[in-house]
C-alpha positions in Angstrom: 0.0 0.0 0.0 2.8 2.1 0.8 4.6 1.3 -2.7 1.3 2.4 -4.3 1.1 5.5 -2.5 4.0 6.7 -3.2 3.7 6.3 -6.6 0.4 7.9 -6.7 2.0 11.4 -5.2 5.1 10.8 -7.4 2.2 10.9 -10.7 0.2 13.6 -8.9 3.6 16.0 -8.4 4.7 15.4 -11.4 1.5 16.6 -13.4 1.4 19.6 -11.0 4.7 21.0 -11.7 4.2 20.1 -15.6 0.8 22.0 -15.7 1.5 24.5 -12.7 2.8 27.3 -16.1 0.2 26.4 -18.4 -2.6 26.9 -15.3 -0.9 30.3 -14.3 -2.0 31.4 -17.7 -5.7 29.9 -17.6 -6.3 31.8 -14.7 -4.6 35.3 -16.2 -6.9 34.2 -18.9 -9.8 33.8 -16.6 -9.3 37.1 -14.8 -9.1 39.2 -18.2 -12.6 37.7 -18.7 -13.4 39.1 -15.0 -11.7 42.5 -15.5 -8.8 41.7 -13.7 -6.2 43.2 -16.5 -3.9 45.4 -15.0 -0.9 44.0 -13.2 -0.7 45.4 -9.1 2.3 47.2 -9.4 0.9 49.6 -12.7 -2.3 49.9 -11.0 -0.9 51.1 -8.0 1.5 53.4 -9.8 -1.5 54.8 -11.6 -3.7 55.1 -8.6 -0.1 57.3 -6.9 -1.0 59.8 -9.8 -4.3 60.1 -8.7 -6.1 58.1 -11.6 -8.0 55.2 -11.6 -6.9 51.9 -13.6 -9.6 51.8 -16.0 -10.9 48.9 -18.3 -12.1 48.4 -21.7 -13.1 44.8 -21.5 -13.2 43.9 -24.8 -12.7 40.0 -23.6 -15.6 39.5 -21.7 -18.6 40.3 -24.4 -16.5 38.6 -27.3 -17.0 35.1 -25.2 -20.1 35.7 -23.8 -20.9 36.2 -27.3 -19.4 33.0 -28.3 -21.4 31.2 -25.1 -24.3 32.3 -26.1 -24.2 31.5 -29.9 -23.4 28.0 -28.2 -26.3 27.9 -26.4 -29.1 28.7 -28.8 -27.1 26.2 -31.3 -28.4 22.8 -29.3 -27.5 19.7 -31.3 -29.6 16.5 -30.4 -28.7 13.1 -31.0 -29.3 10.9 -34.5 -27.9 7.6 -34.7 -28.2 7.2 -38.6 -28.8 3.3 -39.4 -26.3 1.5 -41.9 -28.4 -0.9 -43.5 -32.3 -0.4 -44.4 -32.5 -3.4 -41.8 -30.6 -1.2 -38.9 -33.6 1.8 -39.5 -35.6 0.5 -36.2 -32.3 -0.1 -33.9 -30.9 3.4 -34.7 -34.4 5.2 -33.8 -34.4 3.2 -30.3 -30.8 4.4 -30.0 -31.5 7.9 -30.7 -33.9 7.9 -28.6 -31.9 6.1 -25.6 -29.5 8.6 -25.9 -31.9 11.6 -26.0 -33.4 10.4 -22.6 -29.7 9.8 -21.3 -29.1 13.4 -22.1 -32.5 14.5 -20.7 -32.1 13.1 -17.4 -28.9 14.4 -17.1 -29.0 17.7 -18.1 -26.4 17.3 -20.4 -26.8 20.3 -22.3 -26.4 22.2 -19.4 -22.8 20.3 -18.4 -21.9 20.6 -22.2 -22.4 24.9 -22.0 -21.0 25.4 -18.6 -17.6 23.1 -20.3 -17.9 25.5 -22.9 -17.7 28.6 -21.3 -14.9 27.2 -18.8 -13.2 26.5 -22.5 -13.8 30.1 -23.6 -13.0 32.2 -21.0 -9.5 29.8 -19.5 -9.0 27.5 -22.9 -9.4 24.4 -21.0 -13.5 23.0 -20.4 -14.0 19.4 -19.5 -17.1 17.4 -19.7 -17.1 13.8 -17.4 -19.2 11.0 -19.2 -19.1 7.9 -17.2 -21.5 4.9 -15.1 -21.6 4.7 -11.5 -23.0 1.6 -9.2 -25.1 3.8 -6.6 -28.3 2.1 -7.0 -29.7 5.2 -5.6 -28.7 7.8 -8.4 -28.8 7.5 -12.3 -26.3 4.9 -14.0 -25.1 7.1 -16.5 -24.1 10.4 -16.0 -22.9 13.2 -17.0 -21.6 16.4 -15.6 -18.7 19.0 -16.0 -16.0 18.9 -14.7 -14.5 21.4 -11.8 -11.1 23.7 -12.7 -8.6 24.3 -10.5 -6.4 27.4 -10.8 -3.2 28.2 -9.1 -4.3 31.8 -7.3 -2.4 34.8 -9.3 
């Protein structure tokens, strides 16, 4: 168990040092999308002069733009059949997945990825079946991101 554990937070340091640049810049990303653009020193500086560090967000209604063209663009599913013998098993598949999607809200996981993609560059959808009798099988949901605090 030991063995395995250690191998586990040699894997898990590993990734956090490879990813720990490329998340610094999601999150300057994210806060230019939240009108966090000026650096602390040249605010400061500006504020000494007696002005106010103003912004222009030009960011933030370009990608809500782009999230909300993806939102009123829904795609549903179609299994198309093969064969003219495969036309009944592809409608009960489209409609399988339909109700998968329905009960999971999927749409909703699939727009919120989006946006995370948008604003950071990185969005993340989890697809996957759990063995809680007491919740769904399937599911689906997005998934949660971590920056490293600027």
């Amino acid at each position: 168990m030991r063995k395995e554990h250690r191998r586990l937070l040699e894997w898990w340091y590993f990734e956090r040092e490879k990813q720990a640049e490329n998340r610094f810049q999601q999150s300057i990303d994210a806060d230019y999308y939240d009108n966090l653009q000026w650096d602390p020193d040249d605010a400061e500086i500006v504020r000494s002069r007696g002005q106010m560090p103003l912004v222009y967000n030009e960011v933030a209604p370009m990608c809500d733009w782009l999230i909300g063209t993806e939102r009123r663009a829904k795609a549903d599913w179609k299994v198309l059949p093969r064969t003219e013998d495969d036309v009944q098993i592809a409608d009960v598949k489209t409609k399988v997945l339909k109700y998968v999607a329905d009960i999971n809200r999927a749409a909703f996981a699939r727009s919120r990825a989006f946006a995370d993609a948008i604003k950071s560059g990185v969005g993340w959808v989890d697809d996957g079946v759990q063995d809680d009798e007491e919740e769904r099988r399937v599911y689906r949901r997005e998934a949660v991101r971590l920056y490293f605090g600027r």
